[in-house]
Structures are given as structure tokens and as C-alpha cells.
PASEBA-1860 file (N, C-alpha, C; in nm, 3 decimals):
! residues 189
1> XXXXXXXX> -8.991/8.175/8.778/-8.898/8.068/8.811/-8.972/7.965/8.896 ~ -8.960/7.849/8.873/-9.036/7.709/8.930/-8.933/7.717/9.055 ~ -9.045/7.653/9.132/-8.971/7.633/9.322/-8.840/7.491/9.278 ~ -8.839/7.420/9.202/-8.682/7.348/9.151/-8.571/7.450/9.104 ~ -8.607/7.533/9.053/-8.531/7.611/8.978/-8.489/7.705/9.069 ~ -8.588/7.705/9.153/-8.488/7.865/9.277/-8.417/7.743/9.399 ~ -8.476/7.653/9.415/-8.380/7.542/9.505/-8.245/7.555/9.460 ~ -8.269/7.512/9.345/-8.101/7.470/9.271/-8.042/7.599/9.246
9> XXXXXXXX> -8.104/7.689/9.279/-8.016/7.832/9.277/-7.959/7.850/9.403 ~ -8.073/7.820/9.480/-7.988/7.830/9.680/-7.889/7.755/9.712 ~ -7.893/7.597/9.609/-7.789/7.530/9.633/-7.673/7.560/9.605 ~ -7.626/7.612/9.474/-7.560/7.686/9.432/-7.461/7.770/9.503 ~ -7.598/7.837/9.582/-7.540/8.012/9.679/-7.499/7.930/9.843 ~ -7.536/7.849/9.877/-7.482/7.788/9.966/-7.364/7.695/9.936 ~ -7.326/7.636/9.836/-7.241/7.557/9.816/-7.116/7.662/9.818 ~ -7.110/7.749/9.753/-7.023/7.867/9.731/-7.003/7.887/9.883
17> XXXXXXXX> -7.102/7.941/9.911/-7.052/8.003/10.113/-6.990/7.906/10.134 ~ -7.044/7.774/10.175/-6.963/7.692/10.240/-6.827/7.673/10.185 ~ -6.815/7.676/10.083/-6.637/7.663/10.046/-6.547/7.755/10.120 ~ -6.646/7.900/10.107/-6.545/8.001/10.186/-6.576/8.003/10.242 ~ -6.675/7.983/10.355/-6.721/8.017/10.494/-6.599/7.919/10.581 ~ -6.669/7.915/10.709/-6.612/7.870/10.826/-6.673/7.772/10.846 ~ -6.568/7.627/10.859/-6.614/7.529/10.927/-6.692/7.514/11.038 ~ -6.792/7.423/11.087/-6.846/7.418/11.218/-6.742/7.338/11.263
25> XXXXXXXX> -6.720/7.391/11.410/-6.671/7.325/11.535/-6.708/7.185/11.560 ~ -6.619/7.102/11.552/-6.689/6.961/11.565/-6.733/6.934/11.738 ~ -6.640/6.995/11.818/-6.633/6.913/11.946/-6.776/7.034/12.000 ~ -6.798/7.148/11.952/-6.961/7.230/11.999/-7.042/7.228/11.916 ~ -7.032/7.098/11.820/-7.174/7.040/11.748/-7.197/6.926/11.802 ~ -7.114/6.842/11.830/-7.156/6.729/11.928/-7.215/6.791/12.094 ~ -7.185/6.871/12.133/-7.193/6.909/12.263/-7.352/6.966/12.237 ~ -7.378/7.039/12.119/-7.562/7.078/12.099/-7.633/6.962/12.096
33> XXXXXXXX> -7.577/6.872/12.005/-7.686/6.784/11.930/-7.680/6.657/12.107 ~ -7.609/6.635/12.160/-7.600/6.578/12.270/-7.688/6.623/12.386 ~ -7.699/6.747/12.375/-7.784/6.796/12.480/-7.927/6.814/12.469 ~ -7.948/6.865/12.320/-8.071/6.839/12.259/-8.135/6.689/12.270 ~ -8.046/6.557/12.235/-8.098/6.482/12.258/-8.137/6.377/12.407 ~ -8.030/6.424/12.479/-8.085/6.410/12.616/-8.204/6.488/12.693 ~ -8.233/6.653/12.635/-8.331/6.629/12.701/-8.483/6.601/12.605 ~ -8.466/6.466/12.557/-8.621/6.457/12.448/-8.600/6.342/12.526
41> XXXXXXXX> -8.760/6.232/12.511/-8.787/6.136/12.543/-8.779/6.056/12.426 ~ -8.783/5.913/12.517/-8.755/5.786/12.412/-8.637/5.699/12.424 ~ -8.660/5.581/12.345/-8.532/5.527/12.364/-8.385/5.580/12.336 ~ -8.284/5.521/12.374/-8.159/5.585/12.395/-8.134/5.560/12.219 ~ -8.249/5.549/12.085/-8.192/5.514/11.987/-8.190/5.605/11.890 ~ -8.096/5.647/11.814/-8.115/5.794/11.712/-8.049/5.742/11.587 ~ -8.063/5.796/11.490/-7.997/5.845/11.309/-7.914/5.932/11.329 ~ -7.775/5.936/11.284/-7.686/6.033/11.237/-7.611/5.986/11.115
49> XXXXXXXX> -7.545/6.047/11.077/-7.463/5.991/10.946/-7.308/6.039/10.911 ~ -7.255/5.942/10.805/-7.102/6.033/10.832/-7.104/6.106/10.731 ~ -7.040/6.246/10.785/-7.033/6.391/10.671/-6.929/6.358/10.612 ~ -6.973/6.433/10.469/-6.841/6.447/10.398/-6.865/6.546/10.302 ~ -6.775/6.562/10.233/-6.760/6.728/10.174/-6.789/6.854/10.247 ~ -6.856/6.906/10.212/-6.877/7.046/10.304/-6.980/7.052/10.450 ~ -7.023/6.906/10.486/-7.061/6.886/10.568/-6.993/6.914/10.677 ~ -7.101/6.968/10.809/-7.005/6.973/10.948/-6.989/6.847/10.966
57> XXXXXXXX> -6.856/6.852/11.035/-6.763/6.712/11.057/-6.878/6.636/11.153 ~ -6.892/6.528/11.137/-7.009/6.450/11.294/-6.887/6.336/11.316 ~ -6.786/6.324/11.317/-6.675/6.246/11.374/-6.684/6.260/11.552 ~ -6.723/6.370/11.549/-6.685/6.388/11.672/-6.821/6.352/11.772 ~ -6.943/6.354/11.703/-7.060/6.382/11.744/-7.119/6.253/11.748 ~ -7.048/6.120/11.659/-7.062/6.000/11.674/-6.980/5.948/11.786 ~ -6.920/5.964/11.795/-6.840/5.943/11.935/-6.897/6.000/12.058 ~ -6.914/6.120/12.073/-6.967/6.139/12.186/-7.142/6.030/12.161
65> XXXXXXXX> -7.186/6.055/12.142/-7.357/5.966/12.157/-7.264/5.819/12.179 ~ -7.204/5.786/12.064/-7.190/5.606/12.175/-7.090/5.621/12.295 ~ -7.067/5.727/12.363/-6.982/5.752/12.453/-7.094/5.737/12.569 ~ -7.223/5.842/12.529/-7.316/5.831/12.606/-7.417/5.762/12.608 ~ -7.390/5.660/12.532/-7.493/5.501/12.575/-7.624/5.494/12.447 ~ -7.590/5.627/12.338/-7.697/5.595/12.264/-7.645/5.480/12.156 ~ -7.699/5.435/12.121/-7.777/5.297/11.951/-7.786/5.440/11.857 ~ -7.684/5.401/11.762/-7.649/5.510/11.654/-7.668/5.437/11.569
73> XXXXXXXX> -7.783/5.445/11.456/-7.767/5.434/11.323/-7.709/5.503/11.177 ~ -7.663/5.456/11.104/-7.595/5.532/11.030/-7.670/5.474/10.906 ~ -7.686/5.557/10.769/-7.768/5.496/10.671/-7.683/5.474/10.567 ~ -7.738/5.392/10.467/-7.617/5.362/10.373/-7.811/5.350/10.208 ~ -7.745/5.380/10.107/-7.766/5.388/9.983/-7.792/5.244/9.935 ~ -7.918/5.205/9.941/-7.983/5.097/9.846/-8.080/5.154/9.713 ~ -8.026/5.085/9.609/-8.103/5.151/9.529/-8.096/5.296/9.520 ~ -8.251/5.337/9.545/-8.285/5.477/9.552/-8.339/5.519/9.677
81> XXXXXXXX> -8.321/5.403/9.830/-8.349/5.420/9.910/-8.259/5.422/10.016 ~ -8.272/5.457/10.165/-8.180/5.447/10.230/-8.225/5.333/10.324 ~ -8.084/5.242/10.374/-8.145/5.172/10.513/-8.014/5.201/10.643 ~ -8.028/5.120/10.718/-8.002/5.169/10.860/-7.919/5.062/10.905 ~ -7.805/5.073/10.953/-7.722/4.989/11.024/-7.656/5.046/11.126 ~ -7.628/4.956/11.222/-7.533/5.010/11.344/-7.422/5.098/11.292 ~ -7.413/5.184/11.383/-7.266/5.300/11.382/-7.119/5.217/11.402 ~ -7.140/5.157/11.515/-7.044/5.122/11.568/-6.931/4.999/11.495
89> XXXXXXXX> -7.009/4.963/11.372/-6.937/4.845/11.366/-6.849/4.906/11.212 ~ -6.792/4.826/11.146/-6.694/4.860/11.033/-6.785/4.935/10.932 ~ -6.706/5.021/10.800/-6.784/5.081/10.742/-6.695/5.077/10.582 ~ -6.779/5.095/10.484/-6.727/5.122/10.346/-6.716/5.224/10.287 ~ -6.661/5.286/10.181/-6.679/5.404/10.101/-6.788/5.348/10.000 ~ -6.879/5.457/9.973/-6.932/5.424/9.883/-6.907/5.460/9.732 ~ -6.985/5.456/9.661/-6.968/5.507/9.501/-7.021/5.640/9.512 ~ -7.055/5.706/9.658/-7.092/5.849/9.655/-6.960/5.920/9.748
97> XXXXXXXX> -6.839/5.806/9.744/-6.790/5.866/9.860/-6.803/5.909/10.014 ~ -6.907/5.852/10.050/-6.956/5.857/10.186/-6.935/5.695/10.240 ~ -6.862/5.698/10.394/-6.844/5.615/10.443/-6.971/5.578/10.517 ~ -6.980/5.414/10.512/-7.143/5.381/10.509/-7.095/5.225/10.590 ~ -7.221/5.205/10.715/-7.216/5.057/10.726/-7.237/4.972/10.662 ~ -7.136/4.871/10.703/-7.145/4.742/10.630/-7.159/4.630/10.707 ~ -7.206/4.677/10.819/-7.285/4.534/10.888/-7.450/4.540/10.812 ~ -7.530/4.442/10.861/-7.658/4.395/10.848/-7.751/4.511/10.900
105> XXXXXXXX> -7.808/4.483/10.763/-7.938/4.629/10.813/-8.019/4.594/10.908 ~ -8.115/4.672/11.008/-8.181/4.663/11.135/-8.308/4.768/11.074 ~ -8.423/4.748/11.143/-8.533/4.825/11.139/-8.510/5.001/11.201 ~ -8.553/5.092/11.135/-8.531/5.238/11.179/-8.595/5.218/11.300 ~ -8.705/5.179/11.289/-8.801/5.275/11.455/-8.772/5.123/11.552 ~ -8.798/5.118/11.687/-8.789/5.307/11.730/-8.696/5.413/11.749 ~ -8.729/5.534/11.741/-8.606/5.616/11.762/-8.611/5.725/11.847 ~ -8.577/5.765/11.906/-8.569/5.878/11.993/-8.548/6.018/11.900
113> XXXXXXXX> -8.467/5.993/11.837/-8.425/6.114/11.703/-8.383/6.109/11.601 ~ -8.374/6.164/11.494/-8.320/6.140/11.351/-8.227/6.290/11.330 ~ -8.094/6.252/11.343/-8.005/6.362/11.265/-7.985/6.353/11.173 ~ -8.004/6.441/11.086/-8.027/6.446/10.894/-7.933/6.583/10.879 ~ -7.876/6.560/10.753/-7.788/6.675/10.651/-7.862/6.750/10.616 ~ -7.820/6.832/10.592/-7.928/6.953/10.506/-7.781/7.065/10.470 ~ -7.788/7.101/10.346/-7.721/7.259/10.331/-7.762/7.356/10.367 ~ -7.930/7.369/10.406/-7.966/7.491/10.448/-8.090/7.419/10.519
121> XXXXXXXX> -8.118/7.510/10.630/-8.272/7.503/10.709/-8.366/7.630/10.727 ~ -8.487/7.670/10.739/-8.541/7.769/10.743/-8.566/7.727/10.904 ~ -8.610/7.842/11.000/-8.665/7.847/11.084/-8.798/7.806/11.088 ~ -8.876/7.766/11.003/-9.006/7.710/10.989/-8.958/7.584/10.950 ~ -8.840/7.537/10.961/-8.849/7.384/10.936/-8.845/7.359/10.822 ~ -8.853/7.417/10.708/-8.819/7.366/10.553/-8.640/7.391/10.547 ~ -8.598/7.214/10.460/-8.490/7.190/10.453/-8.432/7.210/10.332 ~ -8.302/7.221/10.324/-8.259/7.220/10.141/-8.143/7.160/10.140
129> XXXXXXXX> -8.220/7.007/10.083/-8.103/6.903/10.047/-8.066/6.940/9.954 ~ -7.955/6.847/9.945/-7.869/6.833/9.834/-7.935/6.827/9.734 ~ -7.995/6.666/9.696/-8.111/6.633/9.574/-8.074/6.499/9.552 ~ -8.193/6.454/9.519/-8.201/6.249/9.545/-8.336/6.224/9.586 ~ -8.342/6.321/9.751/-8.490/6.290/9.856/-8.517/6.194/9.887 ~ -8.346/6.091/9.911/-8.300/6.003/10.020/-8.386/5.957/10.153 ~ -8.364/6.126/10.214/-8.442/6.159/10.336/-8.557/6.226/10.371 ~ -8.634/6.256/10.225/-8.735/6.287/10.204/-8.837/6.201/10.222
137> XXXXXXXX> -8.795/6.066/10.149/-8.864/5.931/10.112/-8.899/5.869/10.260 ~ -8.754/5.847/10.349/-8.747/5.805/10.487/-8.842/5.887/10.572 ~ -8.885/6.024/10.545/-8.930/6.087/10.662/-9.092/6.081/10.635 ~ -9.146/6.073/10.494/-9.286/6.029/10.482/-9.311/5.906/10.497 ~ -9.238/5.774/10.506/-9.260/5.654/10.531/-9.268/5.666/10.695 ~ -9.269/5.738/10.765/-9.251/5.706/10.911/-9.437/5.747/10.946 ~ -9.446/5.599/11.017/-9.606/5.632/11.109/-9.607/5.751/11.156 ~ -9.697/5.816/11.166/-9.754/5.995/11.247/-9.740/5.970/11.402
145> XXXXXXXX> -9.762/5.811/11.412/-9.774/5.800/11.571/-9.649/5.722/11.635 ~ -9.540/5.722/11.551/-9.410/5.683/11.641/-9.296/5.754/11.514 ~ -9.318/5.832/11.482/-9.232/5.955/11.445/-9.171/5.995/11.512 ~ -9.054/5.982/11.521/-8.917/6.042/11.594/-8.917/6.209/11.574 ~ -8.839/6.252/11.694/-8.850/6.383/11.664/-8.695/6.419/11.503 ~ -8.724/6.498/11.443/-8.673/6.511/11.287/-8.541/6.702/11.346 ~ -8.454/6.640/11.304/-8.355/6.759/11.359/-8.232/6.752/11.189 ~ -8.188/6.899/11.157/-8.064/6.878/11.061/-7.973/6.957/11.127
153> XXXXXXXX> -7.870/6.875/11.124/-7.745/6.956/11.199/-7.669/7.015/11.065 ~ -7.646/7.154/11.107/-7.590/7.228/10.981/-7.501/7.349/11.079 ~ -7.434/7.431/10.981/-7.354/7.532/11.024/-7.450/7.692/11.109 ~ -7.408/7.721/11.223/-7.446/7.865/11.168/-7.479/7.949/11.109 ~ -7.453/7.943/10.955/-7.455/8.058/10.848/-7.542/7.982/10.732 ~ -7.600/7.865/10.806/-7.712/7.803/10.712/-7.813/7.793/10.726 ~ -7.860/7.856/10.903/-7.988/7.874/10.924/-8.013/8.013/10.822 ~ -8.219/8.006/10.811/-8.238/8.113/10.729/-8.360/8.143/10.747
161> XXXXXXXX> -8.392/8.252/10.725/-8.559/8.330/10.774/-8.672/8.223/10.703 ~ -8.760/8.207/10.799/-8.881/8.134/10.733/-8.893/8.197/10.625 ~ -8.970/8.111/10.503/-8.971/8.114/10.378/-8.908/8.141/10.284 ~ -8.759/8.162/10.306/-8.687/8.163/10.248/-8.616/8.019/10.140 ~ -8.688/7.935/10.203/-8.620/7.788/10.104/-8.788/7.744/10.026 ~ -8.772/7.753/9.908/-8.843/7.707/9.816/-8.877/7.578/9.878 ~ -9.030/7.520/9.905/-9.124/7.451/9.923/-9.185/7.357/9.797 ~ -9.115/7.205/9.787/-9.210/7.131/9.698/-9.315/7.034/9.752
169> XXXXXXXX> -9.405/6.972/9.674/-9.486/6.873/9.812/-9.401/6.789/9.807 ~ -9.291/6.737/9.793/-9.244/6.635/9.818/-9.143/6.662/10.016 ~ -9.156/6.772/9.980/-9.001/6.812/10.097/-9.101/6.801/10.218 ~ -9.048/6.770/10.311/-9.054/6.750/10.493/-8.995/6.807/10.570 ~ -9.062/6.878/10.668/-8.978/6.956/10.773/-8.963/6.880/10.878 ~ -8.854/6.970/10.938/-8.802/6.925/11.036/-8.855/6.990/11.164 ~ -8.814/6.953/11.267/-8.862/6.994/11.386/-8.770/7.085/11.487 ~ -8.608/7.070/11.415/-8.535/7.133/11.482/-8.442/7.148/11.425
177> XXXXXXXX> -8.325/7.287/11.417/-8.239/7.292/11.364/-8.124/7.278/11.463 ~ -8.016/7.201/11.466/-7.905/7.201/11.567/-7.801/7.283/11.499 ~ -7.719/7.374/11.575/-7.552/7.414/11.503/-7.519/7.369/11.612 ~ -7.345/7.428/11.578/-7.268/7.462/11.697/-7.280/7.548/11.801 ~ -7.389/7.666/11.813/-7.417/7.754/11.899/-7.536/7.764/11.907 ~ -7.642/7.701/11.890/-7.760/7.705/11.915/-7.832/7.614/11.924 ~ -7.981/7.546/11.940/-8.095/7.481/11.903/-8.186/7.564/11.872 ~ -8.246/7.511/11.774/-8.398/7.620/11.711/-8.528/7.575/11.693
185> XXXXX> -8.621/7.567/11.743/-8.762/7.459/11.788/-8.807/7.548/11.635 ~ -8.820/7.428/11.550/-8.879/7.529/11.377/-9.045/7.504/11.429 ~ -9.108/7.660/11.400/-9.207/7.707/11.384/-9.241/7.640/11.241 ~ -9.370/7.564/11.241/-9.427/7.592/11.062/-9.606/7.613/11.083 ~ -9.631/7.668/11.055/-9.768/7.656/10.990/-9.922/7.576/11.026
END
């Protein structure tokens, strides 16, 4: 079996859990990813995005950060790429169903942090998107030397033992996994 072919099998086996599993806590996923990002350096400026479908809710987690003085970008679908606009201001549905800014796009860096989706994370930092590589594309375009630190906020029951998520060269790890009850500094290699 090709490392696409066992991805889209995990996706599968996670999409299923999450239907029946348990929601994450919105108001103790904002309270991780808040604390995580206060104590990193850098400007007060970060990436998050709005969830939808089986995503943990970040309603709550956007609110708290502009509560606490951070510059929230939210990304929206050009093309086959993503760009970056303020949180704070009005937003659209898209043709993916994800509510997306619709003010004027702004430059990503600098950033203090990037909160990214993922259905699943390994403890070594390999992620398992959905499929597109949206945020795949965004995370190899970033300079080595003002690279934000790279975090996916996901559920509890989606962290998973290193090597467990099929590895393509295209995929990028992350640096940290956030839930609702934990932070996880990913080990890789």
C-alpha cells in the first residue's frame, strides 16, 4: 500500500471517530492554545482559522487571543493557495463552506505562531490533513529564518504515536500539538 493510500485510510478511521467521538471543549482549547502562545516569543501576531465540520470549535479561541491583544489572521482560499486577512473584521462563507475574511489581504510574517487544522497529529510532528496541502504549500514557502513556531490544534483522541501517520515529501511538521488538556513539544528526527 502507497503512503497516499494508507493516509486516505487514516482519514477515513478518523473521520468515523470524530463523528462518534467527543467534541473538544471550546472554552479549554482556547485556554491551551492561549497559554502556549503567551509563553513563546515574538510579536503579539498569530494564524488561526474558523472550524467547521468536525473541527474543534475555535469560536471561542478567536475571541479569547483578540481579547488578549493578539493580530489574528484568518486564511481564506485563492485559487489553490491560501492568503491571510484580519480576524476581526466581517467574513464570508465560502464554496467550501468555511467562513473566511473578506477584508483586504495583508502579508503572513511576521508571526509569533501559526494555528493550523489537522485531523490527526503524531507526536513527532507529522500531520494528517484533510487533502488540498493548502497548509502544506504555506508552511514550505516560509524563510527557515523567520519561521513562526507551527502548532495544530486538534482533539485529544487525535494525538498519535510517532510514526504512525504516513509521511510524503510534500507534508511538514509541526512543532506542537495543542488539545484541550495538554501541549506536546513534537519530537522529529
Amino acid at each position: 500500500m502507497s503512503s497516499a493510500e494508507a493516509k486516505e485510510m487514516l482519514r477515513s478511521l478518523v473521520r468515523a471517530a470524530r463523528r462518534q467521538g467527543p467534541s473538544a471543549d471550546p472554552s479549554a482549547l482556547a485556554d491551551q492554545c492561549a497559554a502556549y502562545l503567551d509563553g513563546l516569543d515574538g510579536p503579539r501576531r498569530v494564524t488561526c482559522y474558523s472550524s467547521y465540520g468536525s473541527e474543534p470549535d475555535t469560536s471561542v479561541l478567536l475571541a479569547r487571543l483578540g481579547d488578549r491583544g493578539y493580530d489574528v489572521l484568518l486564511p481564506r482560499v485563492t485559487d489553490d493557495n491560501l492568503e491571510w486577512a484580519p480576524g476581526r473584521g466581517p467574513t464570508v462563507v465560502s464554496a467550501m463552506g468555511i467562513a473566511e475574511p473578506s477584508g483586504p489581504a495583508v502579508p503572513l510574517l511576521p508571526l509569533r505562531a501559526m494555528l493550523i487544522p489537522a485531523l490527526a497529529a503524531g507526536v513527532d510532528g507529522a500531520r494528517l490533513c484533510k487533502v488540498g496541502g493548502y497548509y502544506d504549500r504555506v508552511l514550505d514557502s516560509l524563510p527557515l529564518d523567520h519561521r513562526p513556531v507551527i502548532a495544530v490544534v486538534v482533539r485529544d483522541e487525535d494525538v498519535m504515536p510517532a510514526g504512525t501517520i504516513p509521511i510524503e515529501p510534500h507534508d511538514r511538521h509541526v512543532d506542537a500539538i495543542i488539545t484541550p488538556t495538554r501541549i506536546i513539544t513534537c519530537v522529529t528526527d
